[in-house]
PDB file of the backbone (N, CA, C, O) and the ligand in Angstrom, with CONECT records:
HET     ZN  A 101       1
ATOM      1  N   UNK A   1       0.818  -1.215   0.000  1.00  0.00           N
ATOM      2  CA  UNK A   1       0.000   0.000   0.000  1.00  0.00           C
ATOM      3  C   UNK A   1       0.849   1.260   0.000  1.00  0.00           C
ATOM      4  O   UNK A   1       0.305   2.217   0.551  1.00  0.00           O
ATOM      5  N   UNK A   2       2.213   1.498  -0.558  1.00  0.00           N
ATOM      6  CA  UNK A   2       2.604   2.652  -0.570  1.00  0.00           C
ATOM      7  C   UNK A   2       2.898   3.095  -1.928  1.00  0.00           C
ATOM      8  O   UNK A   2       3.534   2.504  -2.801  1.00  0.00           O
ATOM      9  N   UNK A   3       2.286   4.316  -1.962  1.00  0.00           N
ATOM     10  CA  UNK A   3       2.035   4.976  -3.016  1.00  0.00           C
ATOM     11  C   UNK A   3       2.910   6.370  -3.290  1.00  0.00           C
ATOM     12  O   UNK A   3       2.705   7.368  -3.981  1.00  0.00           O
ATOM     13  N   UNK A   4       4.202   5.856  -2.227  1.00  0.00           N
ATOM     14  CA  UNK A   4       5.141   7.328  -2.468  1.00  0.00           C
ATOM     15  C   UNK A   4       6.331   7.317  -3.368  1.00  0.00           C
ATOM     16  O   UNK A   4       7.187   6.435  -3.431  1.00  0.00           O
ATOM     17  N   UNK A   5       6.243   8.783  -4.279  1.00  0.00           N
ATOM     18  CA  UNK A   5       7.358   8.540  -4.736  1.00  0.00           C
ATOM     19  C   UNK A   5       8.306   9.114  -4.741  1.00  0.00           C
ATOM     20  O   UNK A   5       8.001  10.292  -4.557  1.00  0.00           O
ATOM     21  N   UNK A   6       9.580   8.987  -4.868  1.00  0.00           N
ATOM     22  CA  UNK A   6      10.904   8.884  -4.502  1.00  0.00           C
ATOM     23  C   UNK A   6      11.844   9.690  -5.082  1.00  0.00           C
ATOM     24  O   UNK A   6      12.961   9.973  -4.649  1.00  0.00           O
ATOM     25  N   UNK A   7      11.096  10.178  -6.498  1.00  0.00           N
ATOM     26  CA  UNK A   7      11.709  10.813  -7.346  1.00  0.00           C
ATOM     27  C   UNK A   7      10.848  11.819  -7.808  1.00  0.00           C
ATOM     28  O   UNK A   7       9.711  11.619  -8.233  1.00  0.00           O
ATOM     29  N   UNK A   8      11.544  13.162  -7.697  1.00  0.00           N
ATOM     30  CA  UNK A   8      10.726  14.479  -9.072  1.00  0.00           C
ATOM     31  C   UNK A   8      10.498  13.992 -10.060  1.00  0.00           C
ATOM     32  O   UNK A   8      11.365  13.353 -10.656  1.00  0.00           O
ATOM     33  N   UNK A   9       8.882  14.195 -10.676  1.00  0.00           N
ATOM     34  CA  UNK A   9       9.129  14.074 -12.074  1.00  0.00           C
ATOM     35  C   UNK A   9       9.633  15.141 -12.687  1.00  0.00           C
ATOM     36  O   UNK A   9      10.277  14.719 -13.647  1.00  0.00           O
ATOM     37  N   UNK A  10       9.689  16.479 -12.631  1.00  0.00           N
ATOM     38  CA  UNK A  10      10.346  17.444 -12.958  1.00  0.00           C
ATOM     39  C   UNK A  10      11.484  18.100 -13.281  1.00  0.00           C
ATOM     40  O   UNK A  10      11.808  18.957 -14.103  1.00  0.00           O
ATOM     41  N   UNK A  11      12.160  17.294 -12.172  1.00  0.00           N
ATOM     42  CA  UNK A  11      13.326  17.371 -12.357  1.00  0.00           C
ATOM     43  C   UNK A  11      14.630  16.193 -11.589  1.00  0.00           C
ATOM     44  O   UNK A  11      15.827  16.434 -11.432  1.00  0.00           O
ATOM     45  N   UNK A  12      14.082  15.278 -11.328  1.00  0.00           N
ATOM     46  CA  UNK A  12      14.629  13.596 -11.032  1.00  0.00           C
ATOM     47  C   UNK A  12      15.377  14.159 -10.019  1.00  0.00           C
ATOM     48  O   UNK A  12      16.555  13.818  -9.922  1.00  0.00           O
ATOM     49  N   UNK A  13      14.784  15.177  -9.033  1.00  0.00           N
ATOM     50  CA  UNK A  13      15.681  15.544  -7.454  1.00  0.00           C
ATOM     51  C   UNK A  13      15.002  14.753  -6.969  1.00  0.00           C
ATOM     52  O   UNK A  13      13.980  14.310  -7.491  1.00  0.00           O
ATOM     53  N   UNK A  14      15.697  14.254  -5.278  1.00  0.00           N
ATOM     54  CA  UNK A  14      15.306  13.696  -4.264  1.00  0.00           C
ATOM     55  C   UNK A  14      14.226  14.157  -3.420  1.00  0.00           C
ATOM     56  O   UNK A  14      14.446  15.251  -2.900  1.00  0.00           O
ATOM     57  N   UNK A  15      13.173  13.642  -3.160  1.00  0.00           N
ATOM     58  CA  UNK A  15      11.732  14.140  -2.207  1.00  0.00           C
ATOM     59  C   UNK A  15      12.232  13.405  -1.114  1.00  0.00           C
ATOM     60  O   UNK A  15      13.014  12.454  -1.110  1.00  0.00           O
ATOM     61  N   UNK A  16      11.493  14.161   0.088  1.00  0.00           N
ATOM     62  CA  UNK A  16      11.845  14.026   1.154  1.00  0.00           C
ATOM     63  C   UNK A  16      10.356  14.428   1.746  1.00  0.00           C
ATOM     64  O   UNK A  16       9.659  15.160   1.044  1.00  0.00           O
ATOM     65  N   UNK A  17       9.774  13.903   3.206  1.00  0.00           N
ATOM     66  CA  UNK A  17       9.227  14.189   3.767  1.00  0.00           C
ATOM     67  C   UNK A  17       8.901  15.533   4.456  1.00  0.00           C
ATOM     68  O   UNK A  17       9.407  15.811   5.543  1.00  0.00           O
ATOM     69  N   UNK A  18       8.014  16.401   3.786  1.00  0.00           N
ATOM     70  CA  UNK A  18       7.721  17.780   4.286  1.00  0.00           C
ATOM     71  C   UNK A  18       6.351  18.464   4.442  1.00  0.00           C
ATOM     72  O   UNK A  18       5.416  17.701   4.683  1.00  0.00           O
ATOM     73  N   UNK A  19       6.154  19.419   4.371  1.00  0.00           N
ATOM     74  CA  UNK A  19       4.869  20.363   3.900  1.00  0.00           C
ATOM     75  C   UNK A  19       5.241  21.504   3.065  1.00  0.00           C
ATOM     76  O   UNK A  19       6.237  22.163   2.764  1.00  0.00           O
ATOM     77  N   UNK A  20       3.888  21.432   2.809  1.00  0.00           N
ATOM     78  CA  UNK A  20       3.787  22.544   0.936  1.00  0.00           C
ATOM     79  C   UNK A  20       2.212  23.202   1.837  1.00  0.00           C
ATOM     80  O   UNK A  20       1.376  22.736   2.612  1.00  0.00           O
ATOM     81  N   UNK A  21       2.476  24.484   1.179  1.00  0.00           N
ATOM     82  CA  UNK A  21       1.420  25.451   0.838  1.00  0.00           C
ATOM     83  C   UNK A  21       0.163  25.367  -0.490  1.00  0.00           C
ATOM     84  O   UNK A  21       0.500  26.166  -1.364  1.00  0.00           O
ATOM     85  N   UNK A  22      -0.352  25.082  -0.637  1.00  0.00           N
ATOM     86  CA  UNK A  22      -1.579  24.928  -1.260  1.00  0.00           C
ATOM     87  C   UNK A  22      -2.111  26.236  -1.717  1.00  0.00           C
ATOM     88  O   UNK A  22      -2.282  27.233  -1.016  1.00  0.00           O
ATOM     89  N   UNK A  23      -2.367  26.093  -3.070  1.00  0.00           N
ATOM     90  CA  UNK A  23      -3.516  27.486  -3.381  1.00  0.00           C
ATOM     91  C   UNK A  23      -4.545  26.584  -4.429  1.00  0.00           C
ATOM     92  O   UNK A  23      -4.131  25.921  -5.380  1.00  0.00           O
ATOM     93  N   UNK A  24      -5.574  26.683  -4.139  1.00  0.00           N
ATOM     94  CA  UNK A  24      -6.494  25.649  -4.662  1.00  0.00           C
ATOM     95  C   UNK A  24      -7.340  26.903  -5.375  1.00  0.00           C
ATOM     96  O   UNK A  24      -7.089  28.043  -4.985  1.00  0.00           O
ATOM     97  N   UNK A  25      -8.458  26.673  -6.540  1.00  0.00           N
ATOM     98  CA  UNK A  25      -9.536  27.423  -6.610  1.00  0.00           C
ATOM     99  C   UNK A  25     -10.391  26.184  -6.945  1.00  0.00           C
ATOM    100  O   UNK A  25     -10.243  25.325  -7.815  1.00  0.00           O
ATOM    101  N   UNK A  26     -11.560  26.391  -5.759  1.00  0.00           N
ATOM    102  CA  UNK A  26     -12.493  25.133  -5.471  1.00  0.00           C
ATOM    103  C   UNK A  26     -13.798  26.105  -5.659  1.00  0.00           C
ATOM    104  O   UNK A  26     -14.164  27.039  -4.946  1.00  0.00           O
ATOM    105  N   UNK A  27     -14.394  25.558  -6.891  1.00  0.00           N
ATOM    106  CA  UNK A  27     -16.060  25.898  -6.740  1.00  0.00           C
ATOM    107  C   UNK A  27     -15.971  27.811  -7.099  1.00  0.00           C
ATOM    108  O   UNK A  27     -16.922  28.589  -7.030  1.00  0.00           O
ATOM    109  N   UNK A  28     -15.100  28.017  -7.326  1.00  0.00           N
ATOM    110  CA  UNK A  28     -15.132  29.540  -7.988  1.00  0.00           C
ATOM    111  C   UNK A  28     -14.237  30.660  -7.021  1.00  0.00           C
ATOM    112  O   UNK A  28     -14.041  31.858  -7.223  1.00  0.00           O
ATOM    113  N   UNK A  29     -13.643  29.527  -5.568  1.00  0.00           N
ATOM    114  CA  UNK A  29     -13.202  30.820  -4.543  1.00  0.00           C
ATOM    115  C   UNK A  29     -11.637  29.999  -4.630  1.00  0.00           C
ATOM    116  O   UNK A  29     -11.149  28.882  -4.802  1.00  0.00           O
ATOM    117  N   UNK A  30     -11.341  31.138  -4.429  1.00  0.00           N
ATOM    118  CA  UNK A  30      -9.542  30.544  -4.273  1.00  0.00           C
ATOM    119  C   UNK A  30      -9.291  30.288  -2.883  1.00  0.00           C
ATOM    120  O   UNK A  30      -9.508  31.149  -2.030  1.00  0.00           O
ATOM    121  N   UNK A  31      -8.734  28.863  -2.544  1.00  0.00           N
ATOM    122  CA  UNK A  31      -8.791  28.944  -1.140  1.00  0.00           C
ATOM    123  C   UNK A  31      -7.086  28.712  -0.868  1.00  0.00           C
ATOM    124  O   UNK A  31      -6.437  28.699  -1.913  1.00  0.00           O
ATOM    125  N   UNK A  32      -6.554  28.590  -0.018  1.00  0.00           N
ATOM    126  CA  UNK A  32      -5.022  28.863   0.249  1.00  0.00           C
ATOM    127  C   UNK A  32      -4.966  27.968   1.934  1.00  0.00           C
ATOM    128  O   UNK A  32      -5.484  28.357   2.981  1.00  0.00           O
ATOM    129  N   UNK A  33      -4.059  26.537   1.671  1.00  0.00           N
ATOM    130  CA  UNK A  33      -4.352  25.658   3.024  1.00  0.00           C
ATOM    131  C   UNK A  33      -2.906  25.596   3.237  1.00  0.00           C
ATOM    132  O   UNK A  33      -2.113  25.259   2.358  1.00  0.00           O
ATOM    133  N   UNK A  34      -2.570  25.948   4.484  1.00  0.00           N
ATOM    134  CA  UNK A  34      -0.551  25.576   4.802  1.00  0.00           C
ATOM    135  C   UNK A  34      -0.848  24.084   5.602  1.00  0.00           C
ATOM    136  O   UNK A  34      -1.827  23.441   5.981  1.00  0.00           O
ATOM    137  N   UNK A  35       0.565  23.970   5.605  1.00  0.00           N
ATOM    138  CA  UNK A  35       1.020  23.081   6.474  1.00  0.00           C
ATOM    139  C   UNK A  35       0.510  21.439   5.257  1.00  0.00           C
ATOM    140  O   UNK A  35       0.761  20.342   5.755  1.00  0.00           O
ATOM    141  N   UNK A  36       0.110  21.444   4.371  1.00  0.00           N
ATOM    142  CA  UNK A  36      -0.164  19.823   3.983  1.00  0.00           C
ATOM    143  C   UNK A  36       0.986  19.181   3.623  1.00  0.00           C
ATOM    144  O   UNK A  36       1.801  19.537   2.772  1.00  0.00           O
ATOM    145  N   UNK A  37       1.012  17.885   4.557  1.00  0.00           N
ATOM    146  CA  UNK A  37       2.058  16.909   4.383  1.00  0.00           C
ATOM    147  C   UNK A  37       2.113  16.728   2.921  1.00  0.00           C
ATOM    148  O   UNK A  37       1.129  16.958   2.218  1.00  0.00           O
ATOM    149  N   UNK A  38       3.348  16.282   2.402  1.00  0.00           N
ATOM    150  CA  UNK A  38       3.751  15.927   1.493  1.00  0.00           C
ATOM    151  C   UNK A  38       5.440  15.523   1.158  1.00  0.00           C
ATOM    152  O   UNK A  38       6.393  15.813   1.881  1.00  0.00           O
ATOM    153  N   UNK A  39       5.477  14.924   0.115  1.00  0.00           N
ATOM    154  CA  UNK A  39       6.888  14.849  -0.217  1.00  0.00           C
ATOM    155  C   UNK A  39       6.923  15.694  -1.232  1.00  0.00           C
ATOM    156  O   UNK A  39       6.233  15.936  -2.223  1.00  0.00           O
ATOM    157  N   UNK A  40       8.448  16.308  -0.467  1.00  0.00           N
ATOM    158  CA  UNK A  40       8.841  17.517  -1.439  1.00  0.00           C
ATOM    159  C   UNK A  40      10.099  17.557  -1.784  1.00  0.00           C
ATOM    160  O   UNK A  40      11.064  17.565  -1.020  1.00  0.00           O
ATOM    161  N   UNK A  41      10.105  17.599  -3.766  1.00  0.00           N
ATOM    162  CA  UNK A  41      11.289  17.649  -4.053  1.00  0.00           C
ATOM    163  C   UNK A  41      12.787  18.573  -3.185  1.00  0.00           C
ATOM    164  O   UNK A  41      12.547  19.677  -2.695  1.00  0.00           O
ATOM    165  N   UNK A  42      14.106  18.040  -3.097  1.00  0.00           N
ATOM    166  CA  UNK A  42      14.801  19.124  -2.627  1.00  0.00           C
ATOM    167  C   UNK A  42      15.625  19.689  -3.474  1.00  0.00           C
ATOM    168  O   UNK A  42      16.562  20.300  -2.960  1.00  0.00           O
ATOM    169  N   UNK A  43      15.548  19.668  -4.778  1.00  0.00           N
ATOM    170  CA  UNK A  43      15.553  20.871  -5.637  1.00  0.00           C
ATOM    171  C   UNK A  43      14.834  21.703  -6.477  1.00  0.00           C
ATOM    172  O   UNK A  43      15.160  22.823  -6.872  1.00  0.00           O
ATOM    173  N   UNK A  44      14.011  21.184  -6.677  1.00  0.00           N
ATOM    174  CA  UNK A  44      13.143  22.322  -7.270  1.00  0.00           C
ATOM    175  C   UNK A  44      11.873  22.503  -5.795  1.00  0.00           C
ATOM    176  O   UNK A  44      11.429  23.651  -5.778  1.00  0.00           O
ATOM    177  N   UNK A  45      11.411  21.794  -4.901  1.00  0.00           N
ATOM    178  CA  UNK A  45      10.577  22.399  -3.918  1.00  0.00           C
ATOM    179  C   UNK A  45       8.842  22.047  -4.629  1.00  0.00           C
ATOM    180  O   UNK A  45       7.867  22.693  -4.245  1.00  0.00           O
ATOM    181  N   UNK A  46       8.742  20.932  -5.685  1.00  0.00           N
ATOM    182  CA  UNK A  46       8.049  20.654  -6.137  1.00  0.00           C
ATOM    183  C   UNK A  46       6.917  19.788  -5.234  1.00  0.00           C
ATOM    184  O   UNK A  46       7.367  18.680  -4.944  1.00  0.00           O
ATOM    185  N   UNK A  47       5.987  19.952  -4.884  1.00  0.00           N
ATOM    186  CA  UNK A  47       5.193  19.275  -3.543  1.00  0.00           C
ATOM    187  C   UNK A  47       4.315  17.870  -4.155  1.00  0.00           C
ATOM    188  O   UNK A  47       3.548  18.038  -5.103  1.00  0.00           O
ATOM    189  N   UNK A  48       4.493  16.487  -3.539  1.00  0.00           N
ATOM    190  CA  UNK A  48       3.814  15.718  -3.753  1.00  0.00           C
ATOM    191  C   UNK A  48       3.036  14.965  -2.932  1.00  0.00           C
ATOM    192  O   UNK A  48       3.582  14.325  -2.033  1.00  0.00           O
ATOM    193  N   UNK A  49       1.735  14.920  -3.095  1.00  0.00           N
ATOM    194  CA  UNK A  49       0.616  14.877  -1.949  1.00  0.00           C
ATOM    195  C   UNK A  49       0.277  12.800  -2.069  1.00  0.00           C
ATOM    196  O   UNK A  49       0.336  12.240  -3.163  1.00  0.00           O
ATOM    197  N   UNK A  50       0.054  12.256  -1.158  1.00  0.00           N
ATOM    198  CA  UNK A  50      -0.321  11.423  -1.392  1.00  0.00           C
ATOM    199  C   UNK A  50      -1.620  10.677  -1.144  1.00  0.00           C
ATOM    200  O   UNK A  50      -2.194  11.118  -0.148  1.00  0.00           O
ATOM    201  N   UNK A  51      -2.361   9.519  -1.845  1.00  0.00           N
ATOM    202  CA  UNK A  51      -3.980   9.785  -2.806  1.00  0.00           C
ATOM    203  C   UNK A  51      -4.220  10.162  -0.948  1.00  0.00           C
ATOM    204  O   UNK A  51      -4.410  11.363  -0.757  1.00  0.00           O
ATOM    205  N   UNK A  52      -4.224   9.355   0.245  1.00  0.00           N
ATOM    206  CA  UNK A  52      -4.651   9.921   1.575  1.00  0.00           C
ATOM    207  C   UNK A  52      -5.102  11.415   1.409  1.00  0.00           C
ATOM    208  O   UNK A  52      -6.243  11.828   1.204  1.00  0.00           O
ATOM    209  N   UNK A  53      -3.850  12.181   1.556  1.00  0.00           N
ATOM    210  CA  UNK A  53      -3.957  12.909   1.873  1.00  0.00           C
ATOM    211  C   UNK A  53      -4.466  14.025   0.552  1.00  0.00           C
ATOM    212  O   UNK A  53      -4.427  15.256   0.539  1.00  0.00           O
ATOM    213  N   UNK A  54      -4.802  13.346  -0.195  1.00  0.00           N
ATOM    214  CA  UNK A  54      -5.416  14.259  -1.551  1.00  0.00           C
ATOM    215  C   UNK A  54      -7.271  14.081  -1.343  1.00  0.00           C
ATOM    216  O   UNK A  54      -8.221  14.648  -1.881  1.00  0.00           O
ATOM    217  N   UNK A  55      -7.154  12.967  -0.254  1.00  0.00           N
ATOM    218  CA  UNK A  55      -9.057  12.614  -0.480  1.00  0.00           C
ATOM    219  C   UNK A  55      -9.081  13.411   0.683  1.00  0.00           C
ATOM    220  O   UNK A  55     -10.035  14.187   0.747  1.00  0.00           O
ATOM    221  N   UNK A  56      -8.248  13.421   1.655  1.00  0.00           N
ATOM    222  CA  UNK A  56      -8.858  14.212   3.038  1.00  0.00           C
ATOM    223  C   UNK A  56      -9.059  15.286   2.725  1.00  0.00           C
ATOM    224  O   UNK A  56     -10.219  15.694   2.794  1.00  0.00           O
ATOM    225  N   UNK A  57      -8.002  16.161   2.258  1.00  0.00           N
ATOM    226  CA  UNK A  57      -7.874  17.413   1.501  1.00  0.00           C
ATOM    227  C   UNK A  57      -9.338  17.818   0.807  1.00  0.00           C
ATOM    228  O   UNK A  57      -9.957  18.799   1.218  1.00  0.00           O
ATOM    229  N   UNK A  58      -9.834  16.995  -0.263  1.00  0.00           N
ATOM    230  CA  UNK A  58     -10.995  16.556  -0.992  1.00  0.00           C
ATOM    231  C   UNK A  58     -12.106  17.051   0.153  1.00  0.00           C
ATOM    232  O   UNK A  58     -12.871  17.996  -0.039  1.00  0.00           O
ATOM    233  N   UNK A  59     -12.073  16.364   1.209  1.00  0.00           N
ATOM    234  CA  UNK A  59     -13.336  16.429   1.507  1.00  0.00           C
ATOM    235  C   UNK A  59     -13.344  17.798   2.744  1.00  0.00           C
ATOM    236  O   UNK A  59     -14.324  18.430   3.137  1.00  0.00           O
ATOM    237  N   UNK A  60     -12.215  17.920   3.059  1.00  0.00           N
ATOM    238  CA  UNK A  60     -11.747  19.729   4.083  1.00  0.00           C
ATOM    239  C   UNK A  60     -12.531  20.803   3.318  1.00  0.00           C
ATOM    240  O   UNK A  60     -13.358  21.562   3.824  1.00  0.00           O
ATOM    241  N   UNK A  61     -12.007  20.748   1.497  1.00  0.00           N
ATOM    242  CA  UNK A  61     -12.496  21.985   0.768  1.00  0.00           C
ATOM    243  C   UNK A  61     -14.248  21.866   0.861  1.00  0.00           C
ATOM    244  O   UNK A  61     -15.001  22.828   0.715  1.00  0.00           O
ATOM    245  N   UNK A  62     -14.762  20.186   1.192  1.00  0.00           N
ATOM    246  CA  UNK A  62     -16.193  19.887   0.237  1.00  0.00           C
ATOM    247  C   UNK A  62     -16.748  20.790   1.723  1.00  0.00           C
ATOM    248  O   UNK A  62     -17.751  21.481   1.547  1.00  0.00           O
ATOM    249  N   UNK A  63     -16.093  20.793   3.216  1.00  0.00           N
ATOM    250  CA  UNK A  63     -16.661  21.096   4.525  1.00  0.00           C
ATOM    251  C   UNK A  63     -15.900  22.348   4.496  1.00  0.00           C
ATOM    252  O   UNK A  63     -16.267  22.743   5.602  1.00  0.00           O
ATOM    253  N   UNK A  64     -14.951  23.479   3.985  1.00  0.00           N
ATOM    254  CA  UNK A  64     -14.392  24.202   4.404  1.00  0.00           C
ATOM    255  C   UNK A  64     -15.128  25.616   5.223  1.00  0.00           C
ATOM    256  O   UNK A  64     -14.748  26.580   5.888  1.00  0.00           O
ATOM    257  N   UNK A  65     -16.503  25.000   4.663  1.00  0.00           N
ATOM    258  CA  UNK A  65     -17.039  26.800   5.694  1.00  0.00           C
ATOM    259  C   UNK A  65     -17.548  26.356   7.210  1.00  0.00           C
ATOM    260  O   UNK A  65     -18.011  27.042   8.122  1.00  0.00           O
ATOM    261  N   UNK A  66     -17.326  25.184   7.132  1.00  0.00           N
ATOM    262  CA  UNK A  66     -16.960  24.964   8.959  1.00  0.00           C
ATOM    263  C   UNK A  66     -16.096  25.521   9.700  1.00  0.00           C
ATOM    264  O   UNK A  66     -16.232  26.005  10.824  1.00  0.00           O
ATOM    265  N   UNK A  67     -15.010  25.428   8.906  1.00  0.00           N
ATOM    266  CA  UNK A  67     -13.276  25.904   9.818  1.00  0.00           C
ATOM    267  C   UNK A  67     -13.723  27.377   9.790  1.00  0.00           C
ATOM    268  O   UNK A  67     -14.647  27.806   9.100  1.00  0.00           O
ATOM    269  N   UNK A  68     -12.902  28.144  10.680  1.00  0.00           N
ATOM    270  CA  UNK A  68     -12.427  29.367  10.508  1.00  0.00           C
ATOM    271  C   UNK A  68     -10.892  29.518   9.921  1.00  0.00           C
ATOM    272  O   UNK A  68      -9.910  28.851  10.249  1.00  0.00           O
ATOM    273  N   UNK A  69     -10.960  30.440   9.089  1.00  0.00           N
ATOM    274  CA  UNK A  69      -9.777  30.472   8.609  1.00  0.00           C
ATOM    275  C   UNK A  69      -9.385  31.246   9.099  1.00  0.00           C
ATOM    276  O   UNK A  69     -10.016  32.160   9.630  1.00  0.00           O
ATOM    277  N   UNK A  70      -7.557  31.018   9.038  1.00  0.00           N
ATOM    278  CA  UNK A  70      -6.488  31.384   9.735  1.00  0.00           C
ATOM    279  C   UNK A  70      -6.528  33.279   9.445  1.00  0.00           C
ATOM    280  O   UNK A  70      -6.647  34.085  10.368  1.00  0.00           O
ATOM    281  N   UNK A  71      -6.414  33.616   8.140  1.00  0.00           N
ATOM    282  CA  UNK A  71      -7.030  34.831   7.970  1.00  0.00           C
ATOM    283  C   UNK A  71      -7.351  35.055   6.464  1.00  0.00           C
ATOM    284  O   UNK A  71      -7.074  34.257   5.568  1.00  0.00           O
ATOM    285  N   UNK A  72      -7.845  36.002   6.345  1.00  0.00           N
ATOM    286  CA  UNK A  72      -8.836  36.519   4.978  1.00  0.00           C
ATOM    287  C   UNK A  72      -7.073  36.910   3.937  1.00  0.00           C
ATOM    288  O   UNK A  72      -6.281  37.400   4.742  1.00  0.00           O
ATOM    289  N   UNK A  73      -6.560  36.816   2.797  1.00  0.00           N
ATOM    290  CA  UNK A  73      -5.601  37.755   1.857  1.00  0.00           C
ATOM    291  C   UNK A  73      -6.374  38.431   1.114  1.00  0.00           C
ATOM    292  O   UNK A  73      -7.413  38.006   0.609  1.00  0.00           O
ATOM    293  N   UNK A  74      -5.826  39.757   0.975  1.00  0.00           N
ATOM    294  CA  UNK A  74      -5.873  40.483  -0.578  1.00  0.00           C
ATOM    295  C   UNK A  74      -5.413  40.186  -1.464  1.00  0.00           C
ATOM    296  O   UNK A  74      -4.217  40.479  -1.453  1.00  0.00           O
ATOM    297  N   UNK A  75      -5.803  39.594  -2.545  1.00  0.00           N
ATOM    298  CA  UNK A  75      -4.577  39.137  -3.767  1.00  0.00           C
ATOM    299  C   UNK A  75      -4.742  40.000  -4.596  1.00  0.00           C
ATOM    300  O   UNK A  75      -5.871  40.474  -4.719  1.00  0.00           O
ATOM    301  N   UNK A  76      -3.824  40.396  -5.294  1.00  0.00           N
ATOM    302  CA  UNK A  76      -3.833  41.607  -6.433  1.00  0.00           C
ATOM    303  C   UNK A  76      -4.255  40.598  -7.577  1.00  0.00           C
ATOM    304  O   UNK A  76      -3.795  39.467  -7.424  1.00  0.00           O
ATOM    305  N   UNK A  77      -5.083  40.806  -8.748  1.00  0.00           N
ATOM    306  CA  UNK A  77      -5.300  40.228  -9.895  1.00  0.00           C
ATOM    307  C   UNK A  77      -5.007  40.698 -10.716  1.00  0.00           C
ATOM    308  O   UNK A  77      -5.303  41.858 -10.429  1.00  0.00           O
ATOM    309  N   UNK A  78      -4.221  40.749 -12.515  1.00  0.00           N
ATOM    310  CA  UNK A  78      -3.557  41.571 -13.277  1.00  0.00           C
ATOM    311  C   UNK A  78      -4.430  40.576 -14.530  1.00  0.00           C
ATOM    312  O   UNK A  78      -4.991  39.484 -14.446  1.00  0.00           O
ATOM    313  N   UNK A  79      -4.238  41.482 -15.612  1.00  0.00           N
ATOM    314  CA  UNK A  79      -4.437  40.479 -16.923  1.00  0.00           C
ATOM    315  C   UNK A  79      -2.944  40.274 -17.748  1.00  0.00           C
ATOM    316  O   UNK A  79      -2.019  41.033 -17.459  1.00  0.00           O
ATOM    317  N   UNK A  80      -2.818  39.565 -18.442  1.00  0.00           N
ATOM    318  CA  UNK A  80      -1.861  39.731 -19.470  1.00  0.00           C
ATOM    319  C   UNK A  80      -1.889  40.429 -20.260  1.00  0.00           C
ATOM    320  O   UNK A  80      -0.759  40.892 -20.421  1.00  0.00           O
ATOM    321  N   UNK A  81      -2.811  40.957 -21.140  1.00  0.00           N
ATOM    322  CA  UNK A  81      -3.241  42.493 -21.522  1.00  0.00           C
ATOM    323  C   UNK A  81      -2.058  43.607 -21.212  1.00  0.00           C
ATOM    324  O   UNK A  81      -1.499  44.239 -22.109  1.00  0.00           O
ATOM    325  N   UNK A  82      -1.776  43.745 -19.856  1.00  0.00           N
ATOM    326  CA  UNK A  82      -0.907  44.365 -19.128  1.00  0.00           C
ATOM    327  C   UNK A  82       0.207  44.100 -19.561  1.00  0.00           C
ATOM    328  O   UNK A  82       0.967  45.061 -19.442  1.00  0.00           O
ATOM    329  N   UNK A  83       0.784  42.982 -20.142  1.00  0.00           N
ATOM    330  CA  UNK A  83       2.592  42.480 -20.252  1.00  0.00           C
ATOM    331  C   UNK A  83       2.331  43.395 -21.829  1.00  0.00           C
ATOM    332  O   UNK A  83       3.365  43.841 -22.326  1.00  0.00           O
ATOM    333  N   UNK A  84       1.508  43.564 -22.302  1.00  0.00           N
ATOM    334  CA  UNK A  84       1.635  44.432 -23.382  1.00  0.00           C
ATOM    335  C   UNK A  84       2.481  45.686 -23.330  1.00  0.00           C
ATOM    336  O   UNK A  84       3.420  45.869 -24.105  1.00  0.00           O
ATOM    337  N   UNK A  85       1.993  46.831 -22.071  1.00  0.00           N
ATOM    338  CA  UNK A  85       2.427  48.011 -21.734  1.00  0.00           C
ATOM    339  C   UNK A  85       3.731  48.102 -20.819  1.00  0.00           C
ATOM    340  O   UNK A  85       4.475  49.039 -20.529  1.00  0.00           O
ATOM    341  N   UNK A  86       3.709  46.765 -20.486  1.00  0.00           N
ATOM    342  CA  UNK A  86       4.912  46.815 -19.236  1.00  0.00           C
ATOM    343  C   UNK A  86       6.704  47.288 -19.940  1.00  0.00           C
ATOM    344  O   UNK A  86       7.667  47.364 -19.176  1.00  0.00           O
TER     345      UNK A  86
HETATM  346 ZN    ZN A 101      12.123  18.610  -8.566  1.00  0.00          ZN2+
END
């Protein structure tokens, strides 16, 4: 039953046991979860979740207006339109 793997596909660095930051957009809202276990490449920092912890995850976002969140961000939004004038 283990489903971890060992290697980046990205870039064939070594993963190691860590946490990654999450920015999800679920159902039309962007939601942003820290701390999820994962193995994470140690050169590129590439995060790999495993199916566990991808269904729990799954079902946190399906319940997320239970939690209180940690706090509200402002995110700035731009178009590409913009790389025109830049
Ligand atoms: Zn990598």
């Amino acid at each position: 039953m283990k489903d971890k793997v060992d290697r980046c596909d990205l870039c064939g660095g070594e993963l190691e046991p860590g946490q990654t930051t999450l920015e999800i957009w679920y159902r039309g809202e962007l939601v942003v979860v820290r701390d999820v276990p994962a193995d994470v490449c140690r050169q590129c920092g590439e995060a790999y979740l495993s199916a566990a912890v991808s269904e729990k995850l799954d079902r946190f976002l399906a319940q997320r207006h239970r939690y209180r969140p940690e706090q509200f961000l402002a995110v700035p939004q731009y178009s590409a339109v913009q790389l025109e004038t830049a």
